[in-house]
KEKE-73900 format. One record per residue (C-alpha): residue number from 1; y, x, z; residue in one letter. Coordinates in steps of 0.02 Angstrom, whole numbers. Each point is the difference from the previous one (the first is absolute). Layout:
<pts>
{num = NUM; v = Y; u = X; w = Z; residu = a}
...
</pts>
This chain:
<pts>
{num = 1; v = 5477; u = 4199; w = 4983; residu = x}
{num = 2; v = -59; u = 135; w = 133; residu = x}
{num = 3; v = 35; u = 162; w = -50; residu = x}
{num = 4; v = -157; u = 116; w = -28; residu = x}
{num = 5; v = -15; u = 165; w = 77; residu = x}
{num = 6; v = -18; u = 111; w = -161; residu = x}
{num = 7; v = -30; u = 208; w = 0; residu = x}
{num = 8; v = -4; u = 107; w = -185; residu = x}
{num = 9; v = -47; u = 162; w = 74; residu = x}
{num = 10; v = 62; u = 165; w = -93; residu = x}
{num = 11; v = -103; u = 125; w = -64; residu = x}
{num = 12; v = 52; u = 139; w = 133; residu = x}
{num = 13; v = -149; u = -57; w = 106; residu = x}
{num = 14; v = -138; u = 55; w = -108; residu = x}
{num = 15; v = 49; u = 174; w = -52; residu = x}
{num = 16; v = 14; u = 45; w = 187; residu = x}
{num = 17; v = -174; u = 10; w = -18; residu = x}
{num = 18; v = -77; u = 182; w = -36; residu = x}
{num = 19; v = -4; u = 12; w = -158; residu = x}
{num = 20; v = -189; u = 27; w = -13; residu = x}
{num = 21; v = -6; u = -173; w = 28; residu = x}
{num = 22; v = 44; u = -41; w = -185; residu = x}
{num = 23; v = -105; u = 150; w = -65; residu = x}
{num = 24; v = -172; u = -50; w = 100; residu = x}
{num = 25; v = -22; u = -160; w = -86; residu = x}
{num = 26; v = -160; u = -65; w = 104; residu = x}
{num = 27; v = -89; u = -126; w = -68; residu = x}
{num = 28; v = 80; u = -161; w = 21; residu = x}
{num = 29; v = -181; u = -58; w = 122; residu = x}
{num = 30; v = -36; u = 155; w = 79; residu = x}
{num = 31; v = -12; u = 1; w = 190; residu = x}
{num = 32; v = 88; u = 116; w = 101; residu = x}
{num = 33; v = -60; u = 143; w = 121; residu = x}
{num = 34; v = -85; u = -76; w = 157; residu = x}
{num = 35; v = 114; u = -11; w = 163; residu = x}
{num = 36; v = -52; u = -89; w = 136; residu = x}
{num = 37; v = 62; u = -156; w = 90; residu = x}
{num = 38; v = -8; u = -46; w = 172; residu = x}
{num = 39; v = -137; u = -150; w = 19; residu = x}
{num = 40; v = -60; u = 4; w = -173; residu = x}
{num = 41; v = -133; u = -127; w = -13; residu = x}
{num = 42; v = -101; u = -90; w = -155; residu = x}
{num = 43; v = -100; u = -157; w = 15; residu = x}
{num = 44; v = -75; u = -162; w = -89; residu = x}
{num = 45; v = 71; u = -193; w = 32; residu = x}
{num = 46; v = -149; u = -79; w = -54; residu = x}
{num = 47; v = 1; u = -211; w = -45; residu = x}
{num = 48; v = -158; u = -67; w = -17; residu = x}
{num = 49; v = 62; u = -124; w = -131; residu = x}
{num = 50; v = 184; u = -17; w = -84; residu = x}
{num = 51; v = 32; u = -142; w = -103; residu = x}
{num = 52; v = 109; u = 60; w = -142; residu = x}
{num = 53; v = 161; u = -87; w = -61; residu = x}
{num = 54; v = -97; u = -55; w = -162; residu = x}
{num = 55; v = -151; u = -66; w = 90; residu = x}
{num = 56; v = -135; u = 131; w = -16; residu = x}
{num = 57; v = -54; u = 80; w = 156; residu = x}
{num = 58; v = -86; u = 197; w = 57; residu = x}
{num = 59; v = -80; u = 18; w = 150; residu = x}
{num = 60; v = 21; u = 140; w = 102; residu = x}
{num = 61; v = 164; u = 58; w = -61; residu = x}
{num = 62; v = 75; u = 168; w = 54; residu = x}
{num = 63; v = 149; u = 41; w = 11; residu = x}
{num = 64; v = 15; u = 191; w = 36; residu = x}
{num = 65; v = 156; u = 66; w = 99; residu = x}
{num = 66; v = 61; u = 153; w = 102; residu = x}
{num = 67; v = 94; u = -15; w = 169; residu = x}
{num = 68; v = 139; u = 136; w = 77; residu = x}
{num = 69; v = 100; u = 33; w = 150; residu = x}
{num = 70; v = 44; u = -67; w = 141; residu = x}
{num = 71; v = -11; u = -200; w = 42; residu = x}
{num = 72; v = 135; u = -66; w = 95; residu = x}
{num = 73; v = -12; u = -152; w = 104; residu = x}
{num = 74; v = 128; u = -110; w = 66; residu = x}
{num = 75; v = 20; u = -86; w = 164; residu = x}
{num = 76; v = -133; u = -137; w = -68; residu = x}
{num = 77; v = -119; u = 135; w = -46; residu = x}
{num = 78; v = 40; u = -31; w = -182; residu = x}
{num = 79; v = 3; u = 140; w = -131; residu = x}
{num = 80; v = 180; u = -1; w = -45; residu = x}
{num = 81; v = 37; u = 177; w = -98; residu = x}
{num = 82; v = -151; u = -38; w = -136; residu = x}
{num = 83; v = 56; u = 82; w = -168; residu = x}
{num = 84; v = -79; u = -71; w = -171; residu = x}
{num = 85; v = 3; u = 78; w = -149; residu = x}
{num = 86; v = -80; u = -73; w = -166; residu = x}
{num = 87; v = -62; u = 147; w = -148; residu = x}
{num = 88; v = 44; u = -29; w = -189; residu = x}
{num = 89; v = -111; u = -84; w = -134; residu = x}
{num = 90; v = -153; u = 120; w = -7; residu = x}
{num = 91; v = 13; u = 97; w = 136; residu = x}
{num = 92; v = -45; u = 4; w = 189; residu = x}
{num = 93; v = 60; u = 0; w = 149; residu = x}
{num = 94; v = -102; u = 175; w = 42; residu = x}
{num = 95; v = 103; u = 64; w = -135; residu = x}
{num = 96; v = 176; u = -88; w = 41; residu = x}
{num = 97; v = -11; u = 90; w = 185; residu = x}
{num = 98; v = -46; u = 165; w = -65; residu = x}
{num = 99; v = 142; u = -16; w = -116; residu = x}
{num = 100; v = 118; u = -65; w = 137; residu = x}
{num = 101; v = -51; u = 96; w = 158; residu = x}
{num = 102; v = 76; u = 168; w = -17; residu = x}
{num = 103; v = 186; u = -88; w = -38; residu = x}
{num = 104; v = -14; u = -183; w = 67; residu = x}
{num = 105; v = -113; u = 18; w = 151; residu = x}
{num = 106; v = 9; u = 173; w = 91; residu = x}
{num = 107; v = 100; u = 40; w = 147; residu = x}
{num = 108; v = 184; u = -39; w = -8; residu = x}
{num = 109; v = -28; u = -89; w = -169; residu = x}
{num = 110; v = 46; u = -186; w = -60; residu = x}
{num = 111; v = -187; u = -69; w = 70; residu = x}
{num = 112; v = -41; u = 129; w = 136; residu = x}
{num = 113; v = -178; u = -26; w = 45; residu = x}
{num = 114; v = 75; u = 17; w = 181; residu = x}
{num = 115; v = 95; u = -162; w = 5; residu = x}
{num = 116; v = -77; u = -110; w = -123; residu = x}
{num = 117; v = -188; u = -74; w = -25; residu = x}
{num = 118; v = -23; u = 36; w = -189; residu = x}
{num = 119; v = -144; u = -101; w = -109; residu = x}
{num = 120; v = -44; u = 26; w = -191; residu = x}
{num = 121; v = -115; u = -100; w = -69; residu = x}
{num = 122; v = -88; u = 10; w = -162; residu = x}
{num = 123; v = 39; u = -154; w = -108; residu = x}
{num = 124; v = -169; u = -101; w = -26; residu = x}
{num = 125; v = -60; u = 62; w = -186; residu = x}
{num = 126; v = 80; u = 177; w = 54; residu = x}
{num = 127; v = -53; u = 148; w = 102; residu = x}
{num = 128; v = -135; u = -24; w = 118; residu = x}
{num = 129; v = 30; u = -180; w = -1; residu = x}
{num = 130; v = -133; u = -160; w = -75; residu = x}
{num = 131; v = 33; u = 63; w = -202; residu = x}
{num = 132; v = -78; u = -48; w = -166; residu = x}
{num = 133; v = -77; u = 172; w = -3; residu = x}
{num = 134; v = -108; u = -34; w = 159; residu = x}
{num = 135; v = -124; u = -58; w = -114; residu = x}
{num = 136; v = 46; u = -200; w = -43; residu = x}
{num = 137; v = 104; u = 63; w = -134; residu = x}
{num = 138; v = 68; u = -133; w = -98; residu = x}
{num = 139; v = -86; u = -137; w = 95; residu = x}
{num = 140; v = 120; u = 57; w = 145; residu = x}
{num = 141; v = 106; u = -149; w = 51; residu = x}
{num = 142; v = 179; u = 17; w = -103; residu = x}
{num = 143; v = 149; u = 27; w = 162; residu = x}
{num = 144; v = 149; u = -20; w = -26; residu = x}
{num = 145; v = 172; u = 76; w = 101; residu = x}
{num = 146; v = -26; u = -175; w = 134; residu = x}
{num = 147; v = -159; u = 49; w = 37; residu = x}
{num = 148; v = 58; u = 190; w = 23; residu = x}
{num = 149; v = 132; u = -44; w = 108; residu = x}
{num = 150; v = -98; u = -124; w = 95; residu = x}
{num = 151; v = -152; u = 142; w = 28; residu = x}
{num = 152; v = 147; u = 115; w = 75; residu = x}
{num = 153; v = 44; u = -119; w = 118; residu = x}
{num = 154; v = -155; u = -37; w = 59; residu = x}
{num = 155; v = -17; u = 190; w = 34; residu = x}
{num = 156; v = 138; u = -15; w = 108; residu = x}
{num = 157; v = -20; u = -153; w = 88; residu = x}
{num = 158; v = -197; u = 2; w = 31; residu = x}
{num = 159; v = -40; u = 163; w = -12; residu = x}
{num = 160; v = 137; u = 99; w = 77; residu = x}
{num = 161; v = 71; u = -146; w = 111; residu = x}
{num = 162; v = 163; u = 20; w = -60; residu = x}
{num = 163; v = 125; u = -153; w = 21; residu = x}
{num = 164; v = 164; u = 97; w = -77; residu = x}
{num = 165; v = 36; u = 143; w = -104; residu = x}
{num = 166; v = 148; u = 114; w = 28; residu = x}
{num = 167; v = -13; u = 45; w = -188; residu = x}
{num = 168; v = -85; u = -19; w = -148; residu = x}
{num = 169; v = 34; u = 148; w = -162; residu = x}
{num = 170; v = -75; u = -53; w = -164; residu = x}
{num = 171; v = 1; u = 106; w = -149; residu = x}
{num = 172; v = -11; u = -95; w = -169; residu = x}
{num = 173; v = -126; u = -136; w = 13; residu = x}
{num = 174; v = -12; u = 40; w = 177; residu = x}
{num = 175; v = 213; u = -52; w = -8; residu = x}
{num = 176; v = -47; u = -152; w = -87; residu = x}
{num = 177; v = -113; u = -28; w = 151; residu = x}
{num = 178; v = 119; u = 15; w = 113; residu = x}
{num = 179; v = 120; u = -106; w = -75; residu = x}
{num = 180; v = -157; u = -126; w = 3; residu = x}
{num = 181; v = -22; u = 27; w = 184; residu = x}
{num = 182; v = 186; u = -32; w = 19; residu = x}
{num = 183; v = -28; u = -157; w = -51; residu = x}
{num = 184; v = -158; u = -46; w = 46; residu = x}
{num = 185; v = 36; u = 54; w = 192; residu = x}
{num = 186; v = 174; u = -20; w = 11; residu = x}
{num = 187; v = -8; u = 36; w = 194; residu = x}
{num = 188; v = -129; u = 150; w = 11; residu = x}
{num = 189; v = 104; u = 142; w = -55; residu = x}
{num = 190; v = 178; u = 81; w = 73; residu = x}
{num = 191; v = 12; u = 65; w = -210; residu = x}
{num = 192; v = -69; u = 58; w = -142; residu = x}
{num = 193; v = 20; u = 147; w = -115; residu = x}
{num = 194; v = -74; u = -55; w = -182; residu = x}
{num = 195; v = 20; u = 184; w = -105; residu = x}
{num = 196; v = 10; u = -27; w = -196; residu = x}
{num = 197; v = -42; u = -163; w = -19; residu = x}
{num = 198; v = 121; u = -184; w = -28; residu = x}
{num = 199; v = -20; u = -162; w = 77; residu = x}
{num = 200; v = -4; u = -87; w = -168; residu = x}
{num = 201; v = -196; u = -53; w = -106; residu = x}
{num = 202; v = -61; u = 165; w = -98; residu = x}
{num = 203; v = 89; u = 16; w = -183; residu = x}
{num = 204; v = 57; u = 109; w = -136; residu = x}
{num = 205; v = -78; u = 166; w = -6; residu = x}
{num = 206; v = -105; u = -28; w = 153; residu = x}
{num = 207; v = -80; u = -146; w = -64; residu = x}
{num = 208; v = -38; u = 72; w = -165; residu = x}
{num = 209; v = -43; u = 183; w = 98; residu = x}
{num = 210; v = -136; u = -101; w = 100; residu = x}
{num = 211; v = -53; u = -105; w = -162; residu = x}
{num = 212; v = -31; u = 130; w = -103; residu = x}
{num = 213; v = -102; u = 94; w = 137; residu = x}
{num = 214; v = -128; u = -146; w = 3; residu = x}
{num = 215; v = 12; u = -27; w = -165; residu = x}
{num = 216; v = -54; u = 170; w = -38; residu = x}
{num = 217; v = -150; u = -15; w = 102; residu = x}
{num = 218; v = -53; u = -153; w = -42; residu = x}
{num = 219; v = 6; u = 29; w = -194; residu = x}
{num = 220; v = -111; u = 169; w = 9; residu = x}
{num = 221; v = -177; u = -43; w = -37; residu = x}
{num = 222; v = -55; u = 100; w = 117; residu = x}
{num = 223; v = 80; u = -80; w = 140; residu = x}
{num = 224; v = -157; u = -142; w = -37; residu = x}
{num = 225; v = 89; u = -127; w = 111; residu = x}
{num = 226; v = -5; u = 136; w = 149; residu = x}
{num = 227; v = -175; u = 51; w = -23; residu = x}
{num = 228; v = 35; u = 182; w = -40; residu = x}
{num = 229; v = -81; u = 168; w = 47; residu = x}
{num = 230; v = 144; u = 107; w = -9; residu = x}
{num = 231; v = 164; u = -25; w = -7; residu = x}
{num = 232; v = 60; u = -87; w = -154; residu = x}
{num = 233; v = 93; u = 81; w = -121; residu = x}
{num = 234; v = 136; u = -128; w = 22; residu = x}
{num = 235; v = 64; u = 54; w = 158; residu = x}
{num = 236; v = 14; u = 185; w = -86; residu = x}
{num = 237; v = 102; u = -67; w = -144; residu = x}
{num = 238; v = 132; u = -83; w = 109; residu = x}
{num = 239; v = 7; u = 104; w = 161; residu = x}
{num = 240; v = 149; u = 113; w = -87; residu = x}
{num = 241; v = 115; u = -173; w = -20; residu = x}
{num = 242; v = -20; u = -33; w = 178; residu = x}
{num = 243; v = -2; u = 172; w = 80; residu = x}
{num = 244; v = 172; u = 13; w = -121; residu = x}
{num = 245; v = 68; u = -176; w = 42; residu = x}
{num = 246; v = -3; u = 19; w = 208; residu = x}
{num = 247; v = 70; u = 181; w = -54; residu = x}
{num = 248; v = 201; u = 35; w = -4; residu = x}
{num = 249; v = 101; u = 2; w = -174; residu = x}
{num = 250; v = 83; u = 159; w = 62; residu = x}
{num = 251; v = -149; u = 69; w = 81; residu = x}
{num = 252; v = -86; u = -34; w = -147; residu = x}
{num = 253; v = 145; u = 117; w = -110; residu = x}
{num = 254; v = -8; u = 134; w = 109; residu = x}
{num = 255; v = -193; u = 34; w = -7; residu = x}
{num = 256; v = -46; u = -40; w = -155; residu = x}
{num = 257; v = 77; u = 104; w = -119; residu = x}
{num = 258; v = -126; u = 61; w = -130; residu = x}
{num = 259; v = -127; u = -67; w = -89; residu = x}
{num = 260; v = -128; u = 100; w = 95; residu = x}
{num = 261; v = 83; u = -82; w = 189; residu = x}
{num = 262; v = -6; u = -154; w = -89; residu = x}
{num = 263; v = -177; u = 22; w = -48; residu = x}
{num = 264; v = -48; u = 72; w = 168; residu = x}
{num = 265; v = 72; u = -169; w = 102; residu = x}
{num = 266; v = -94; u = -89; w = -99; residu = x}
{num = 267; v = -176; u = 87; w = 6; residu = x}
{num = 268; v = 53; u = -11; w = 193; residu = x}
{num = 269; v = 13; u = -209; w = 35; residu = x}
{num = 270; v = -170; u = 12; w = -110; residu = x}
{num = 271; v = -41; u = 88; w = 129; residu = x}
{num = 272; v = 48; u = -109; w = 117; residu = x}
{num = 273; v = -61; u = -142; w = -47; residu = x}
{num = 274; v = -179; u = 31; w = 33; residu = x}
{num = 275; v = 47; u = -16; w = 186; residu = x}
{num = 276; v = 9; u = -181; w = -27; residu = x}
{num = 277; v = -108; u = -140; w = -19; residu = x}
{num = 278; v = 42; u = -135; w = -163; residu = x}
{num = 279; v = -52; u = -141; w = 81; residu = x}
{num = 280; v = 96; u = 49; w = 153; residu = x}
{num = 281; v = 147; u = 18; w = -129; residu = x}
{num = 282; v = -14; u = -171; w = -78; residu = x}
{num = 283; v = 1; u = -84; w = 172; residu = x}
{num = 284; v = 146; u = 99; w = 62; residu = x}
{num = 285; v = 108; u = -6; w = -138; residu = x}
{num = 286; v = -43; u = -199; w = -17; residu = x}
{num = 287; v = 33; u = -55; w = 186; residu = x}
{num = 288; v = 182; u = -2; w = -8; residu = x}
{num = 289; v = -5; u = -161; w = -91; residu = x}
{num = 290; v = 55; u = -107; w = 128; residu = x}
{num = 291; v = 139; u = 116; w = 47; residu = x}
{num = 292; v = 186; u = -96; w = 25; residu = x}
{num = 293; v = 105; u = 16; w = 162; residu = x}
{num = 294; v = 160; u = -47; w = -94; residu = x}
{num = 295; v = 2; u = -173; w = 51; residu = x}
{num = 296; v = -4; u = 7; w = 175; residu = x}
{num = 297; v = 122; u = 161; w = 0; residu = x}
{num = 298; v = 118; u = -98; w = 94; residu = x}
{num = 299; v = -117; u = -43; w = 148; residu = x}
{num = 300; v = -43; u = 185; w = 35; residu = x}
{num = 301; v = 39; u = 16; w = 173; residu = x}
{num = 302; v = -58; u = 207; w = 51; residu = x}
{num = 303; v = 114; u = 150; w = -54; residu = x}
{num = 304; v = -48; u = 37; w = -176; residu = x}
{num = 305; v = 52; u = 190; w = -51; residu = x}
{num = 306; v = -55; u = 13; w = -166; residu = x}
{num = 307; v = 7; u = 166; w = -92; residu = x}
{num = 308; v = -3; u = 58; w = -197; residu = x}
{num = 309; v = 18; u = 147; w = -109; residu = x}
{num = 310; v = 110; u = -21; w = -170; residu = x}
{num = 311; v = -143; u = 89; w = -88; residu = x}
{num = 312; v = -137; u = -123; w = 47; residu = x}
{num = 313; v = -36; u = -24; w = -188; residu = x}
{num = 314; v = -148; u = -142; w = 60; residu = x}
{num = 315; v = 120; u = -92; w = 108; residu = x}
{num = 316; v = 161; u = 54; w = -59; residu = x}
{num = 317; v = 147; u = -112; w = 136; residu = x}
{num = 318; v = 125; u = 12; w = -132; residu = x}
{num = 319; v = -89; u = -142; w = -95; residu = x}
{num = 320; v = -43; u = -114; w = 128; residu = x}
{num = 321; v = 145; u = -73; w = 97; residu = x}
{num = 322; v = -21; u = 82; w = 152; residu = x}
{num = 323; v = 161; u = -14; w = 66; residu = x}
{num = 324; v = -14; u = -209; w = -16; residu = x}
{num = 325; v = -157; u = 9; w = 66; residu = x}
{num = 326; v = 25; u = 111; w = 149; residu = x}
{num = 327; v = 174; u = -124; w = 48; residu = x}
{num = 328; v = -133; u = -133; w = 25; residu = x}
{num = 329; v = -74; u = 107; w = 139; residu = x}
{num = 330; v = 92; u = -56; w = 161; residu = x}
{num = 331; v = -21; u = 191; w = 71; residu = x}
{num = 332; v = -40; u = 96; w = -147; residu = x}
{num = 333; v = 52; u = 174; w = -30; residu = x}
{num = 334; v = -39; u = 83; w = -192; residu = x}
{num = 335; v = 21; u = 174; w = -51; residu = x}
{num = 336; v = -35; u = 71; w = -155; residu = x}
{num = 337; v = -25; u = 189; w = 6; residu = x}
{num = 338; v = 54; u = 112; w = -165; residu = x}
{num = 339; v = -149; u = 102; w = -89; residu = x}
{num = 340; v = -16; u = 168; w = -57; residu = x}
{num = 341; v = -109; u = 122; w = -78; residu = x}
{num = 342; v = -74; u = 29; w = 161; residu = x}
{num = 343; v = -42; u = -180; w = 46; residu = x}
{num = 344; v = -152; u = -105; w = -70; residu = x}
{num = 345; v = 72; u = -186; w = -58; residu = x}
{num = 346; v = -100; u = -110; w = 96; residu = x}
{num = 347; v = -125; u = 96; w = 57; residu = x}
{num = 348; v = 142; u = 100; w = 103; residu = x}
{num = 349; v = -67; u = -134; w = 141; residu = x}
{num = 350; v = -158; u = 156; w = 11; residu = x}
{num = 351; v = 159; u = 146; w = 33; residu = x}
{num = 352; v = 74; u = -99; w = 180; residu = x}
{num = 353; v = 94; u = 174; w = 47; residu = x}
{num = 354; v = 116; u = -62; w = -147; residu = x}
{num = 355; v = 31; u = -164; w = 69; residu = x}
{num = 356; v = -23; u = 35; w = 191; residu = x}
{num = 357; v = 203; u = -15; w = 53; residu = x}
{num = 358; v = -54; u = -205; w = -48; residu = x}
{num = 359; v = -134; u = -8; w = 90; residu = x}
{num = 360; v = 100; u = 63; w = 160; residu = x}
{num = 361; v = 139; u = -115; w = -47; residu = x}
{num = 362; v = -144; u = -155; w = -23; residu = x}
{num = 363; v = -60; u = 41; w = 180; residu = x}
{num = 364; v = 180; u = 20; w = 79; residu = x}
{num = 365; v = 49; u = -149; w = -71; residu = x}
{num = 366; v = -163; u = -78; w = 34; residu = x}
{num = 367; v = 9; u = 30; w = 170; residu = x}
{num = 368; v = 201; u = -11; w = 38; residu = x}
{num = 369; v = 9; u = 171; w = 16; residu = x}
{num = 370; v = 157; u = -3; w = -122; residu = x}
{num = 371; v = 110; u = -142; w = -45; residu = x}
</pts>
């Protein structure tokens, strides 16, 4: 059996960080400080009619998306240093490059804007994107992750005229997509980088995390089968679980010592939670249905670099057979960095200057610049 490349980082990374780091705690969705990016650009890919997996259909379907740096073209006048990277359940991809740019994309970084063309697109039912939320509510055709990944490749092929990516990053269902694409378009991409996520259907606490998110909706009355005026008191009442669940276990220890800081994080995701839409929610948290790249593992032909955190408590590796997954992956490389107090469990995919040494490795090795 092939042996698998396997890293357990050591702790030393993370306390070379100042040590305000650990005593800021920012909220786990706030966007940093603007910086700016050479050929920042946003835009609309607009279909006049999709046909979803499930047989309904929306016309004019948008899919929102921002472009950066500099394209490349090869002798044939292709794009051929195109850089994809795929946000997590919920969020954006305004709010993935604001959260990536200052360690990931600047000058001399991992993704320098000067040497790749980067895109972030906004999920449909996220962001700017064709949602639930535009106004069709529930009568919003139900996607699923085929029809996500099928939109983003649209994006790239019709709109943007791309014929090959260099790379594509996902973080958490934006990794699942990428393992999709790595399947789906077995050709397209030089490798991928799917961040906190496994190439195995949706169980155990992330099933029942995402389950009891709908469910809570869906059983407050005032929800009234998405006809609400203001947000329902549902999301309120189970916006703590997930803000703690995509949170780290040691994190977690080290901030929340009293009953007041316990009090306090939980009067904050209430907060939080009236930044999202429910019906948005349900049809997030339910595409992921049709989610299961472990059978054709073996038939993955890219790079895969695939990256954890032991304090993921959502999508803990420990539990999941990585390591006989990832030997099914004919060029796979897994690491699975240690977490700390200063680290955020799975949401450590929004803090990249604590990962960045893998993404430079993912690109060197991406790109032959190592062995």
């Amino acid at each position: 059996m092939r042996k698998l490349n396997i890293l357990l980082l050591c702790s030393t990374l993370f306390f070379q960080l100042p040590l305000t780091y650990g005593k800021t705690d920012k909220p786990l969705n706030s966007i940093p400080e603007k910086q700016e990016i050479i050929g920042y650009k946003e835009n609309n890919f607009m279909i006049p009619k999709y046909d979803f997996k499930n047989g309904q259909t929306l016309n004019n379907l948008r899919i929102h998306y921002i472009t950066a740096g500099r394209p490349q073209k090869n002798a044939q006048g292709k794009i051929d240093n195109a850089v994809l990277f795929l946000h997590w359940t919920g969020g954006s991809g305004t709010e993935m490059f604001e959260h990536f740019k200052k360690a990931l994309l600047g000058p001399g970084k991992p993704f320098d804007a000067n040497n790749y063309f980067l895109i972030f697109p906004d999920n449909i039912g996220q962001g700017q994107s064709s949602k639930p939320s535009d106004g069709l509510r529930m009568k919003f055709p139900y996607y699923n992750y085929r029809d996500m990944v099928e939109l983003q490749y649209r994006l790239i092929t019709e709109q943007l005229k791309i014929s090959h990516l260099n790379m594509i990053v996902g973080t958490s269902m934006g990794g699942m997509h990428s393992w999709m694409w790595s399947e789906l378009y077995p050709e397209f991409m030089d490798g991928i980088m799917p961040i906190v996520c496994l190439p195995r259907t949706i169980d155990g606490r992330n099933l029942l995390w995402r389950q009891m998110v709908i469910d809570s909706i869906k059983n407050d009355p005032s929800w009234n089968n998405g006809n609400y005026e203001v947000t329902p008191y549902g999301v309120k009442a189970i916006w703590p679980l997930v803000t703690m669940m995509v949170d780290g276990v040691p994190h977690m220890q080290h901030i929340v010592t009293t009953t007041e800081k316990a009090t306090n994080y939980i009067h904050s995701a209430i907060l939080d939670s009236t930044k999202h839409d429910a019906n948005d929610i349900i049809y997030v948290m339910s595409a992921s249905k049709d989610y299961n790249p472990e059978p054709s593992l073996s038939a993955i032909k890219t790079k895969v670099f695939a990256l954890d955190f032991t304090d993921d408590a959502l999508d803990s590796p420990e539990f999941h057979r990585m390591p006989t997954l990832m030997r099914q992956v004919k060029h796979g490389q897994w690491v699975v960095q240690k977490g700390t107090p200063f680290s955020h469990g799975h949401f450590t995919l929004l803090y990249p200057e604590l990962w960045v040494n893998q993404a430079k490795h993912f690109v060197e090795w991406v790109n032959g610049i190592e062995d």
